[in-house]
N, C-alpha and C positions, 0 to 999 in steps of 0.2 A: 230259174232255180238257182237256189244259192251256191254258193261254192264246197259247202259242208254238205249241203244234200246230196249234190253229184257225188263229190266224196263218198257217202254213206252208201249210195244206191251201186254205184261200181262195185263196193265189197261184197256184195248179193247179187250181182252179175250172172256171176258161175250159178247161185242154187238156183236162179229163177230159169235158167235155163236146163238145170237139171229135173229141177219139178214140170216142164211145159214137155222133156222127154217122156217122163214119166206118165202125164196124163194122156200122150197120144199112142204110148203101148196100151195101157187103161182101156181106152178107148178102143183102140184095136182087136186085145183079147174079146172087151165084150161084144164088139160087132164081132168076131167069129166064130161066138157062140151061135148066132143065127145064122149067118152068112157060114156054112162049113167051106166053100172053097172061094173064102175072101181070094182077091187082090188086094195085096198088103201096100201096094205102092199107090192104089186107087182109094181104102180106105185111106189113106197117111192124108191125102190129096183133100178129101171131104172131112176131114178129123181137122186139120189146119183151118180150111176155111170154116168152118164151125165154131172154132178159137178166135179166129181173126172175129165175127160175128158177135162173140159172146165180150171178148175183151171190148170191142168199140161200143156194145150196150149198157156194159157193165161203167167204161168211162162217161157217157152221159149221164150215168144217175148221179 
């Protein structure tokens, strides 16, 4: 990667890790619509690896 893109992609750092919070409350709320006495640290757990799943799917296309 170029020396600008690095550049570029650091300044988006912070929100991308803001929005990857974001989607695994998301996630969580909706799982404890179903789940009423979620474990929040066991949903966090299956929510991550789910991410981790979907991001190395989404990089092979």
């Amino acid at each position: 990667m170029a020396d600008l893109e690095q550049v570029e992609i650091h300044r988006y750092r912070r929100e991308l890790e803001h929005d990857v919070r974001h989607l695994v409350k998301k996630y969580c709320r909706i799982m404890s619509w179903e789940v009423p006495e979620l474990d929040e640290k066991e949903a966090d757990k299956l929510i991550f690896m789910a991410l981790r799943e979907a991001l190395s799917q989404v990089e092979k296309e």
